[in-house]
C-alpha positions in Angstrom: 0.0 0.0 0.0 1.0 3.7 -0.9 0.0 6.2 1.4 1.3 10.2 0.1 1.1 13.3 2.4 0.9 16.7 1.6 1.8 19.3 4.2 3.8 22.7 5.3 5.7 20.2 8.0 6.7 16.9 6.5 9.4 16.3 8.9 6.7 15.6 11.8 4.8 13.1 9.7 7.9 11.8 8.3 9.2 11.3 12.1 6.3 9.6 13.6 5.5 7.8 10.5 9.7 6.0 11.6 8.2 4.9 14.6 6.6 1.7 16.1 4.0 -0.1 13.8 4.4 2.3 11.0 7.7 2.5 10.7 8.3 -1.4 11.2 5.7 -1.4 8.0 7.8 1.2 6.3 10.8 -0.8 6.5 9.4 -4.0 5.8 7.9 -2.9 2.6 4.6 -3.2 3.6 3.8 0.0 3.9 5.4 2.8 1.0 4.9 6.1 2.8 5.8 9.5 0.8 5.9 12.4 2.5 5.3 15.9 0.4 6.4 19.6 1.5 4.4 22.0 0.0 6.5 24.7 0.6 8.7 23.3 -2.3 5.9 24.2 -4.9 5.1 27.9 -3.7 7.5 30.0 -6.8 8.1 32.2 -3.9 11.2 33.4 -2.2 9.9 32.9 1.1 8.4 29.4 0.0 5.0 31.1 1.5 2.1 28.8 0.7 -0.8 31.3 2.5 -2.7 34.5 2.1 -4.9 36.5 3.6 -8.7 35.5 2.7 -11.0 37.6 0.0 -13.4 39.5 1.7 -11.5 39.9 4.9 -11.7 38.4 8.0 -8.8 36.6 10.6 -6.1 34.4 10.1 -4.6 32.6 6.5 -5.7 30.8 3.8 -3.8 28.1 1.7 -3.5 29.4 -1.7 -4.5 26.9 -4.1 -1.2 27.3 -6.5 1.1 25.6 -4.4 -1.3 23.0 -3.7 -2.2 21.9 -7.4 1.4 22.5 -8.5 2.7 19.7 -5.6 -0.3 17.7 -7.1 0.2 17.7 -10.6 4.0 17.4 -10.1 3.8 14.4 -7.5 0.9 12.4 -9.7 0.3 10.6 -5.9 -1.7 7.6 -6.0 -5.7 8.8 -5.8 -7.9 9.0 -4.0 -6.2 12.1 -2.7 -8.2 12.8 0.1 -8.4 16.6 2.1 -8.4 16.6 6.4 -10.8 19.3 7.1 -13.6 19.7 9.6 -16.1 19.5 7.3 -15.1 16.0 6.0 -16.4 12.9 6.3 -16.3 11.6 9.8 -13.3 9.2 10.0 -14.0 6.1 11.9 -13.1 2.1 12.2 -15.2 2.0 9.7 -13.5 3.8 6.9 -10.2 2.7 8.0 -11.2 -1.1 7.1 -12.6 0.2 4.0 -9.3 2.2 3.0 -7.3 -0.8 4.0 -9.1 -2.9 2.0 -9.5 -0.9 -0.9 -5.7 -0.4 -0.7 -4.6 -4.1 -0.9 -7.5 -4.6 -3.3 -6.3 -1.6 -5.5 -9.9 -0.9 -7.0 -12.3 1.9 -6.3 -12.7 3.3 -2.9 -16.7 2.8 -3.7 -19.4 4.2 -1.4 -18.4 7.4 0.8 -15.5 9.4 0.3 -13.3 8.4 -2.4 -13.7 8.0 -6.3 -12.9 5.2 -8.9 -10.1 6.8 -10.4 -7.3 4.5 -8.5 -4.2 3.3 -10.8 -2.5 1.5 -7.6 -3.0 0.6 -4.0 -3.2 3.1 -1.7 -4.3 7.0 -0.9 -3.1 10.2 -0.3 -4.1 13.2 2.2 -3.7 16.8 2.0 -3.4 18.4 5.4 -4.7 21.2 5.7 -3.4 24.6 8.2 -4.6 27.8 9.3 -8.2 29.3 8.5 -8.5 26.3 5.7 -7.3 26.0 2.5 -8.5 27.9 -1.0 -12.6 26.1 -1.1 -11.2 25.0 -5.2 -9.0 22.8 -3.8 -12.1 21.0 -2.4 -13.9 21.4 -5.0 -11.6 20.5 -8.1 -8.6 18.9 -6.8 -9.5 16.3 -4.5 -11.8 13.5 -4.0 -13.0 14.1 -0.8 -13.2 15.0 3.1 -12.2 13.3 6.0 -12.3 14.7 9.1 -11.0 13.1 12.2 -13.8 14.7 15.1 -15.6 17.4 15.8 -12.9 20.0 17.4 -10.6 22.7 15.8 -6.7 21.4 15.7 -4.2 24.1 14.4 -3.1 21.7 10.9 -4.1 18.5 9.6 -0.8 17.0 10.3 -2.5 15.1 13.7 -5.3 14.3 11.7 -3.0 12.7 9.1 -1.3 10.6 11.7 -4.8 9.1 13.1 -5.9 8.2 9.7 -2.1 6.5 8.7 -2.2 4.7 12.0 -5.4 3.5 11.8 -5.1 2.0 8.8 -1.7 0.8 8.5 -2.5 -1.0 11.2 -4.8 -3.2 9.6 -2.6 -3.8 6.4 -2.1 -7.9 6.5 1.6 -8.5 8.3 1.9 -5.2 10.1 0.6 -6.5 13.7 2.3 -9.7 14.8 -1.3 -11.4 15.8 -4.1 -10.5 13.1 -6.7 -11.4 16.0 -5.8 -8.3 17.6 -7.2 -6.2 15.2 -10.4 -8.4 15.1 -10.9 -8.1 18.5 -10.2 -3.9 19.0 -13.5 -1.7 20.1 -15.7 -0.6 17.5 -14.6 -3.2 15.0 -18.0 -4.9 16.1 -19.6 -2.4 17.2 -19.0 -2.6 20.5 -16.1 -1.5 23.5 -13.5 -3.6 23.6 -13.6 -5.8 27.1 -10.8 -4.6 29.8 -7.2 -6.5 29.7 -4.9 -7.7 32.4 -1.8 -9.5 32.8 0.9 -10.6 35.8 0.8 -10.3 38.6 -2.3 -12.1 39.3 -2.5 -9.9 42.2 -1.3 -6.7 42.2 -1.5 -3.6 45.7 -4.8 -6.1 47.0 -6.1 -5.8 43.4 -7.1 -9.5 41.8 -7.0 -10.4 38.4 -10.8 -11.5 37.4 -10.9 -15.9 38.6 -12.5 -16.3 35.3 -9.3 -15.6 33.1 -6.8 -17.4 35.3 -9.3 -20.9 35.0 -8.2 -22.1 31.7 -11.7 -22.2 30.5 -11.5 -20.8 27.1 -15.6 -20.5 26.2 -16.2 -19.1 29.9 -13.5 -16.5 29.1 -14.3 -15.6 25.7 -18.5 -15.2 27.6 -16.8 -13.1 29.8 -15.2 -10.8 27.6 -18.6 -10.7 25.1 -20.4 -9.8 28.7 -17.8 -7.4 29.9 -17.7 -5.4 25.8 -21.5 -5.5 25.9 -22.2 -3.9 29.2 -18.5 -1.3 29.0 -20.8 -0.3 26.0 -24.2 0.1 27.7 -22.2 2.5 30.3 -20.0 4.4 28.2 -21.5 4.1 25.0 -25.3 3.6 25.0 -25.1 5.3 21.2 -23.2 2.3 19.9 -26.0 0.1 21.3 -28.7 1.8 19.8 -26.7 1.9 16.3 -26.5 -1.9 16.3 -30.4 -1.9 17.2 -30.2 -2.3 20.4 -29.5 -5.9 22.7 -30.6 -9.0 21.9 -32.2 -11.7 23.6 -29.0 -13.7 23.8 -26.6 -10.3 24.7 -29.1 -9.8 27.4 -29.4 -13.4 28.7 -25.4 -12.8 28.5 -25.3 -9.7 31.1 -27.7 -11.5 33.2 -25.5 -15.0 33.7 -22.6 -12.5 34.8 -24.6 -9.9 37.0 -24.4 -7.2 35.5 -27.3 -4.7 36.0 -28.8 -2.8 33.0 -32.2 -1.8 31.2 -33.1 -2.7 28.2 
């Protein structure tokens, strides 16, 4: 999978993108990251990529020269995607479907995206300041994503949660593929709480059920202990998935845990 990134500070993508699972994929060759500066397309002395907004008002704009001159020169793998607030709301969701559709190498289908892929992979143009110039959005990429709803000062963060989260998922990057399988949201749901040695640790036990070898009761523990984390923390998720069923609830009942339905 190609990923390309297109940004005023490629040396913080580039730097995170060395580390831990990404950067093992990077140099396994699972993963071919490119990382863009914008400032090296801005025909200006002072490599400025921003200006001040038609009609007035605070803060910069990214002009859209720079911008479609990195694009055009770069040709980076589509769909070229822009982080802004107004974007598509990125979840676990859309990261399955752009890891899929980057192994797959076909078109990104429903939601954000177009069918005008050569290669595996995607690309993202971060953007800074007020925003960037609205004919970017409008002729130059293939759409939105945005990350959540709150203000960040770039779309470099956003870039990294969208890399991450998808990288992740790209066959051979995490040594146990059941990991990713088992993650919250991926079924709609929390994921259950984890522990590990000491059994006992400052008067605190480890849960008897996981310590008695009894691999169904475990794994009905940890369906009871997603469904109900869920029910507390996110009652939203419930609702989404239509709310419980007779066997979820049957479930919470066998371990005691206390809910309405």
């Amino acid at each position: 999978m190609r990923i390309e990134v297109f940004t005023i500070f490629p040396r913080a993508v580039d730097e995170f993108c060395a580390e831990s699972l990404v950067g093992r994929a990077r140099q396994e060759g699972l993963v071919d990251l490119r990382v863009h500066d914008l400032r090296q397309w801005s025909g200006d002395p002072r490599r400025s990529v921003d200006d001040s907004p038609f009609g007035g008002g605070a803060g910069m704009v990214l002009a859209p020269g720079p911008i479609f001159a990195a694009v055009e020169a770069a040709q980076p793998v589509r769909p070229l995607y822009l982080l802004a607030p107004a974007g598509e709301q990125f979840d676990q969701k859309m990261a399955q479907h752009l890891a899929s559709v980057g192994r797959a190498g076909g078109a990104a289908g429903e939601g954000v995206g177009s069918d005008n892929r050569t290669e595996p992979g995607f690309s993202l143009i971060c953007g800074r300041y007020e925003g960037v110039d609205e004919r970017i959005a409008e002729h130059l990429v293939d759409g939105s994503i945005s990350v959540g709803d709150f203000v960040l000062a770039g779309g470099e963060a956003a870039a990294l949660v969208v890399i991450e989260a998808v990288v992740r998922l790209v066959p051979g990057v995490m040594g146990n593929a059941q990991s990713a399988e088992d993650e919250s949201f991926v079924s709609g749901l929390l994921e259950y709480p984890h522990y590990t040695r000491p059994a006992v640790f400052r008067g605190y036990p480890v849960p008897e059920v996981l310590l008695s070898g009894n691999h169904q009761e475990v794994d009905a523990w940890r369906r009871a202990q997603s469904l109900y984390r869920t029910l507390l923390r996110r009652p939203d998720l419930i609702e989404r998935r239509g709310g419980l069923s007779d066997e979820e609830s049957r479930l919470l009942e066998r371990f005691g845990f206390e809910f309405r339905s």
